[in-house]
C-alpha positions in Angstrom: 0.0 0.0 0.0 1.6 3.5 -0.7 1.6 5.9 2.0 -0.2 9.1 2.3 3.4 10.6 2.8 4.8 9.1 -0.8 1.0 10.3 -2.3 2.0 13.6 -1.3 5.4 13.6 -2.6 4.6 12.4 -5.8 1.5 15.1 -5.9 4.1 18.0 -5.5 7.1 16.6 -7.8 4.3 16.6 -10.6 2.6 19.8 -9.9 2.2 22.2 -13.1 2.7 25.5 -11.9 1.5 28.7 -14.1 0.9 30.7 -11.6 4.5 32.5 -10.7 2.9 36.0 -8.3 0.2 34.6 -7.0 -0.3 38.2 -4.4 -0.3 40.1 -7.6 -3.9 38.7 -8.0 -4.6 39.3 -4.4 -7.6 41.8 -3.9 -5.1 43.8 -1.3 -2.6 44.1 -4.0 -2.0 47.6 -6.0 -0.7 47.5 -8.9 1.7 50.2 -10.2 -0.5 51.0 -13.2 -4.7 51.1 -13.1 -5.5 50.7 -16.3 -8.8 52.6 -17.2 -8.6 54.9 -13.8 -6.2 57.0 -14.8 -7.6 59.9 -15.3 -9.1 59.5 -11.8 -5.8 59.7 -10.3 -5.4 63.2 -12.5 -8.8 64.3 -10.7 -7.3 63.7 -7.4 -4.6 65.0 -8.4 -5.7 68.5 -9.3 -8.1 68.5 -6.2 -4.8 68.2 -3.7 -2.2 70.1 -6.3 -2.4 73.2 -3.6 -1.3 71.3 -1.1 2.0 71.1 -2.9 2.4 75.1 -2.4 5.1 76.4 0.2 2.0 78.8 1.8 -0.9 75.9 1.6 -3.4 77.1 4.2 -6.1 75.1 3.5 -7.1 71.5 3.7 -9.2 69.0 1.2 -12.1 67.0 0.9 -13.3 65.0 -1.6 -16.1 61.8 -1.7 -15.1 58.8 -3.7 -18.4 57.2 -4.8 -18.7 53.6 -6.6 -19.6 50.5 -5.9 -17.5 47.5 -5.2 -15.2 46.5 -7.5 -14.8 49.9 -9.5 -11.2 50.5 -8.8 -11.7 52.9 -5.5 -9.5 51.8 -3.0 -7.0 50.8 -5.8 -6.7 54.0 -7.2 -6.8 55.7 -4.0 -3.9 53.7 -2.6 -1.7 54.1 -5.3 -2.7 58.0 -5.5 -1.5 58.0 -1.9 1.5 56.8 -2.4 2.8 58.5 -5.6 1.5 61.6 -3.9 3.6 61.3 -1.0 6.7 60.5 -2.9 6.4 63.1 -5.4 5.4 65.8 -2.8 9.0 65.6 -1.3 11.2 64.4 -3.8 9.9 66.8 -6.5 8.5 69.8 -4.2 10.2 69.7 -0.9 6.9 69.5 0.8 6.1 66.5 3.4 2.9 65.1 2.8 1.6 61.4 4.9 -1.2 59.5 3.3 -3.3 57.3 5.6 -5.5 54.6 4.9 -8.1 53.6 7.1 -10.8 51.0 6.6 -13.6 52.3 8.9 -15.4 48.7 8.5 -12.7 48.0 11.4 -12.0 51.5 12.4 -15.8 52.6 12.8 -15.9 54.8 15.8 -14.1 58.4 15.8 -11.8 57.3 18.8 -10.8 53.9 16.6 -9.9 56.4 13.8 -7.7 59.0 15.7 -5.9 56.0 17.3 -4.8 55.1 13.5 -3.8 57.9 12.5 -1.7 58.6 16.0 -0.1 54.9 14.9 0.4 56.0 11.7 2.3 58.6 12.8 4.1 57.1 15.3 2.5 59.4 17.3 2.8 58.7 21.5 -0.2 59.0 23.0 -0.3 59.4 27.1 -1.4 56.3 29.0 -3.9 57.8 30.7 -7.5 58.2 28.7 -7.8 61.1 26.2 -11.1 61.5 24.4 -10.8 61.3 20.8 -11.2 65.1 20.1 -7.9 65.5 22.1 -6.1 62.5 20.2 -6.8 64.7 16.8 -5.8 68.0 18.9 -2.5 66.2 19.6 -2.0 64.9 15.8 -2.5 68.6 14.2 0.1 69.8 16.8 2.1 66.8 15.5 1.3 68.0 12.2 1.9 71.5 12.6 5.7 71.4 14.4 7.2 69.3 11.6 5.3 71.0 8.9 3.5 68.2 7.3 0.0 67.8 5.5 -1.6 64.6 6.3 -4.1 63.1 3.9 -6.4 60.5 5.3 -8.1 58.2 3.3 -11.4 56.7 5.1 -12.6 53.9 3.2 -15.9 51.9 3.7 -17.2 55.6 5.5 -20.8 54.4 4.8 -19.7 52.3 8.2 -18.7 55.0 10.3 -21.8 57.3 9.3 -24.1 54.2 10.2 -22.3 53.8 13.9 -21.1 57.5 14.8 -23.4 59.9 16.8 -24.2 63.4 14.7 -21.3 64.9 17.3 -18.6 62.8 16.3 -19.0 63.1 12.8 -19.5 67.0 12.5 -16.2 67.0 14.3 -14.4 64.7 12.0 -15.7 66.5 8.7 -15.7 69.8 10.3 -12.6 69.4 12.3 -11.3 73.2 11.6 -14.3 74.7 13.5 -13.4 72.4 16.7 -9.7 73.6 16.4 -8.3 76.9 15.5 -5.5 76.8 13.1 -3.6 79.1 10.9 -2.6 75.9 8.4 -5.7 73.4 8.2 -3.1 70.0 8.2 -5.8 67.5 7.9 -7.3 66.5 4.5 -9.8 63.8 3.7 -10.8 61.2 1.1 -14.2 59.4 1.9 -14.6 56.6 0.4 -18.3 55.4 -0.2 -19.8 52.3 -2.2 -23.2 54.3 -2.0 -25.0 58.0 -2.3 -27.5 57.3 0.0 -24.9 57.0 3.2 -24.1 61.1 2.4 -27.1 62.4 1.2 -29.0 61.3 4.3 -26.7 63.5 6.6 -27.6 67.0 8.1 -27.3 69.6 5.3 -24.7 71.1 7.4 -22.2 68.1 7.0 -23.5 67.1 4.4 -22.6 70.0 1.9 -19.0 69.9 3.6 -18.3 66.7 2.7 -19.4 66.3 -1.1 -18.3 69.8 -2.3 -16.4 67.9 -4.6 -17.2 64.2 -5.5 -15.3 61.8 -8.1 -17.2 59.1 -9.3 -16.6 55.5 -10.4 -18.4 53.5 -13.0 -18.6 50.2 -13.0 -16.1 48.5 -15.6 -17.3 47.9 -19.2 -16.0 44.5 -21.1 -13.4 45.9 -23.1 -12.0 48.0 -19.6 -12.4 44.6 -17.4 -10.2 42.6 -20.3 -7.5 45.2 -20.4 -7.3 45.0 -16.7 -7.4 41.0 -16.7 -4.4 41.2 -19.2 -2.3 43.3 -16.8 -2.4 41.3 -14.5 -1.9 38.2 -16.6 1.5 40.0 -17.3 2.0 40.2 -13.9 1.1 37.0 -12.5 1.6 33.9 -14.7 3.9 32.3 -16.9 3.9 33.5 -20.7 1.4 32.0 -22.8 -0.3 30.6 -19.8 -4.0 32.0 -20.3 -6.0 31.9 -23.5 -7.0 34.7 -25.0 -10.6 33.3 -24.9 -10.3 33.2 -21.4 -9.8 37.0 -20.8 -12.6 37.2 -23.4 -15.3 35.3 -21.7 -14.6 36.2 -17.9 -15.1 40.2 -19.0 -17.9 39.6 -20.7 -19.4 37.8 -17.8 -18.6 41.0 -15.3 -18.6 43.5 -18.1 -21.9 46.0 -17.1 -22.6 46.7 -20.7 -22.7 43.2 -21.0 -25.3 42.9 -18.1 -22.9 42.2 -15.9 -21.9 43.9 -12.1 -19.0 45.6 -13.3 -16.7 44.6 -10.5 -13.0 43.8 -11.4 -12.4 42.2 -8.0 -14.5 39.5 -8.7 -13.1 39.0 -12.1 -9.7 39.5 -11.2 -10.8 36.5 -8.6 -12.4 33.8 -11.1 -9.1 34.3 -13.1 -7.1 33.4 -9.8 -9.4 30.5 -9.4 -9.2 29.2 -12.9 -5.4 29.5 -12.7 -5.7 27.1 -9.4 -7.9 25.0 -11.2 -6.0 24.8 -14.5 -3.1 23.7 -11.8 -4.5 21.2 -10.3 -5.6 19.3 -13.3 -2.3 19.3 -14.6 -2.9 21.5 -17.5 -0.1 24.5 -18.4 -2.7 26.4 -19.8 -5.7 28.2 -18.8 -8.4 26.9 -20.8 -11.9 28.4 -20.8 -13.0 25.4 -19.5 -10.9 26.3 -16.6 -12.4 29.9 -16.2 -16.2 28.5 -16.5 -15.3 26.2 -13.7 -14.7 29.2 -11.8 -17.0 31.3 -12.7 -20.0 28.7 -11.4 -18.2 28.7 -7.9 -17.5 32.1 -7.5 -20.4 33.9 -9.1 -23.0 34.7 -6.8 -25.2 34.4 -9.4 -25.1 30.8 -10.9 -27.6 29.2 -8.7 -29.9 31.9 -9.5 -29.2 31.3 -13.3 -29.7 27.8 -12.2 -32.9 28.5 -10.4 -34.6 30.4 -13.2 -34.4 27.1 -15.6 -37.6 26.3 -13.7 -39.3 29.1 -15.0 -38.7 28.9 -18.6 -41.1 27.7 -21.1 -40.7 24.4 -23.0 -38.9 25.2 -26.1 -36.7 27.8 -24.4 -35.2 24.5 -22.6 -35.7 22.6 -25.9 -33.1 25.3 -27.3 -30.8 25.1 -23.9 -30.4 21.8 -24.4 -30.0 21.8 -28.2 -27.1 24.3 -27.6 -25.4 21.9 -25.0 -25.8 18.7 -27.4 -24.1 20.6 -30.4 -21.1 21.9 -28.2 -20.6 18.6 -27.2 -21.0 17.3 -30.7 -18.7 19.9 -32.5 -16.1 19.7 -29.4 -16.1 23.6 -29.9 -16.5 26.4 -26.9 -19.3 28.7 -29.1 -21.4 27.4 -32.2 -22.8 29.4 -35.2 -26.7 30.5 -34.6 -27.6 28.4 -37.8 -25.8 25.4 -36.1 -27.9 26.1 -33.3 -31.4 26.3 -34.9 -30.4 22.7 -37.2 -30.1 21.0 -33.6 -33.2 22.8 -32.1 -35.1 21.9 -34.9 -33.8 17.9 -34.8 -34.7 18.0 -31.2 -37.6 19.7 -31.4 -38.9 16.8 -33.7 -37.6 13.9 -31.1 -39.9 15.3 -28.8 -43.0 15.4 -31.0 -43.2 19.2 -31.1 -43.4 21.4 -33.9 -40.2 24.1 -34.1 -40.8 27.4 -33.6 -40.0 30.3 -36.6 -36.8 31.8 -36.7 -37.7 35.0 -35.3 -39.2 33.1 -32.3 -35.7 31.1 -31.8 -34.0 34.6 -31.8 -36.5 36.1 -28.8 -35.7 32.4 -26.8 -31.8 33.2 -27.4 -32.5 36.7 -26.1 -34.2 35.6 -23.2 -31.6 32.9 -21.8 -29.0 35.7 -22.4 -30.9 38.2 -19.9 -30.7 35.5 -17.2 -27.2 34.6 -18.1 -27.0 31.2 -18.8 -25.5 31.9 -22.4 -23.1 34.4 -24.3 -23.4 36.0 -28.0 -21.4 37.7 -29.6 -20.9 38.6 -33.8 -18.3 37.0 -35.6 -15.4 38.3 -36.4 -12.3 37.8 -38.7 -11.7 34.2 -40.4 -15.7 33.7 -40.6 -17.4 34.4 -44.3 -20.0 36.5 -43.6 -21.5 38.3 -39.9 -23.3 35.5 -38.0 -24.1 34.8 -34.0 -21.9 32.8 -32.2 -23.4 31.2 -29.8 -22.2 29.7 -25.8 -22.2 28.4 -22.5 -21.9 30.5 -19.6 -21.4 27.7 -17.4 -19.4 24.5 -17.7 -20.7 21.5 -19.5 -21.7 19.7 -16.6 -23.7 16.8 -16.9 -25.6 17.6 -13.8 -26.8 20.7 -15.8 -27.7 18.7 -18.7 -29.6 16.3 -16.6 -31.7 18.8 -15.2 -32.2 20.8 -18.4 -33.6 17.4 -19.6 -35.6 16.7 -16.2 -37.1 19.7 -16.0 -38.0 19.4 -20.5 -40.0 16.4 -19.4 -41.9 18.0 -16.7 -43.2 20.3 -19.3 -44.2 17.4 -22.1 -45.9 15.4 -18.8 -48.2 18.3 -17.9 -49.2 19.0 -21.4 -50.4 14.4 -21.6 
């Protein structure tokens, strides 16, 4: 009998490993370039540009609104940093950037003892209220002449747990302390409006005076940022193009999906693990399906919905699964397609719908996400659909596809 030690010898001697950075596809991990944010980093940028001058008197504020996954913290982070170096190695100016997450850091006194760490601030032993922790940092501030820049992300936290006092003091800090050079400036970070806008006017209008926004990710920005860090992380030539193709137009928001490049940038980290563990040195799309169905939140919806489509909308679901499986091929043409609908169609003793009909079925299985189009490109004669899976070819899902086409024919007999 071999021995759970020698299994796990020979399991590691004939690992395939295509993954060479994994923490470059970490969702802590900043990269030196954001592609498709940079002209966020400008806006930032421009917004801080006066602290850069010798006589800077005043401080800044600005929201960061998007939701998850639109590059916020990201671009912050790495604005941060470059800001910092840039202040004192090009100007002569000492800027500190701090970034705080208030999902851990969600009272005022959690916040001013960051920043005091940051700092390396000492603070007393004995208690001091928060207001007199941030009194101490300005005076901090103030003796070695430097402009602090503090980052809160997830803010929509400490809004929800602060009392109205504590957070007119943190936004409004310059009318709790008198100062000829306001040291303290802010960047809120918020995933939604609604945590601002429901504030007292008062803090409110002090706090979005000026407001950058994200967007979720389009396909085309989601597979540029997939490729980056494909460059970063794996071997060469160790992810198909396809790949890139089909996990962007998953997340892609003008392709109905989220928009979120953290999840994307995830399913590709996933894919990469599976595509290791079955011994392949390639990504395959097979690989990045795989993924997708365990790490999209919203495959057992897709799943779910089967129930609720009509007979010959599964007649075409299944159609499209037997030709992929037939032609060995990730995406089929749309006249492919229609040949096996119509075959099937005819095994089950039903009469195939028009063409127009089939297109408004195809239309309907992409809303709920179970299948991809897109037009063909170069090497095809002609413009035609292709047509594929969003999830993997999975037996289980071609089992139920068929058990659920038989529920339909038994309540019709």
């Amino acid at each position: 009998m071999v021995s759970a030690k020698d299994i796990l010898s020979d399991s590691l001697r004939s690992s395939v490993l295509i993954i060479k950075h994994k923490d470059k596809l970490s969702p802590d991990y900043v990269p030196e370039n954001l592609p498709h944010r940079e002209e966020k980093i400008k806006e930032l940028g421009f917004i801080f540009k006066d602290l850069l001058a010798g006589d800077a008197k005043d401080s800044e504020r600005v929201v960061i609104l998007g939701r998850t996954g639109t590059g916020k913290t990201a671009t912050v982070r790495l604005f941060g940093k470059n800001f910092e170096d840039i202040a004192e190695r090009e100007y002569g100016v000492k800027v500190k950037y701090v970034h705080i997450n208030c999902y851990r850091h969600r009272t005022l006194y959690l916040i001013s003892q960051e920043i005091a760490n940051a700092l390396k601030l000492p603070i007393p032993s004995r208690g001091l209220s928060a207001q007199e922790v941030f009194k101490m940092i300005h005076e901090y501030l103030d003796r070695r002449n430097i402009h602090l820049i503090v980052a809160l992300d997830e803010f929509g936290h400490f809004l929800n747990t602060a009392n109205t006092e504590e957070i007119y003091f943190l936004v409004r800090l310059y009318d709790e302390i008198s100062a000829i050079i306001k040291r303290i400036s802010y960047i809120f970070i918020v995933n939604e409006s609604h945590s601002i806008y429901k504030l007292d006017r008062s803090i409110r209008d002090h706090i979005a005076r000026r407001l950058i926004e994200f967007p979720p990710y389009k396909s085309m920005e989601l597979y540029d940022i997939l490729k980056y860090r494909v460059d970063e992380a794996f071997n060469d030539n160790a992810v198909d193009d396809e790949v890139l193709q089909f996990i962007s137009n998953t997340y892609g928001y003008d392709k109905g999906g989220n928009g979120n490049a953290r999840i994307a940038i995830e399913t590709l980290s996933l894919a990469g693990e599976i595509a290791e563990k079955e011994g392949s040195p390639v990504v395959l799309l097979d690989h990045a399906k795989k993924a997708n169905s365990t790490i999209n939140p919203e495959i057992q919806e897709i799943i779910d919905s089967l129930s609720y489509l009509d007979l010959h909308q599964l007649i075409l679901l299944k159609a499209l699964i037997r030709a992929l499986n037939k032609t060995k091929a990730d995406e089929i043409t749309m006249g492919t397609l229609e040949e096996e609908y119509i075959s099937l169609s005819r095994e089950f003793n039903e009469e195939p719908r028009r063409h127009t009909q089939v297109y408004e079925y195809l239309r309907k299985l992409k809303v709920i996400g179970i299948i991809n189009t897109r037009q063909s490109g170069k090497g095809m004669r002609g413009r035609t659909t292709l047509v594929s899976l969003s999830l993997p070819l999975d037996k289980r899902l071609d089992d139920y596809i068929m058990q659920q086409i038989m529920v339909r024919l038994k309540s019709r007999a």
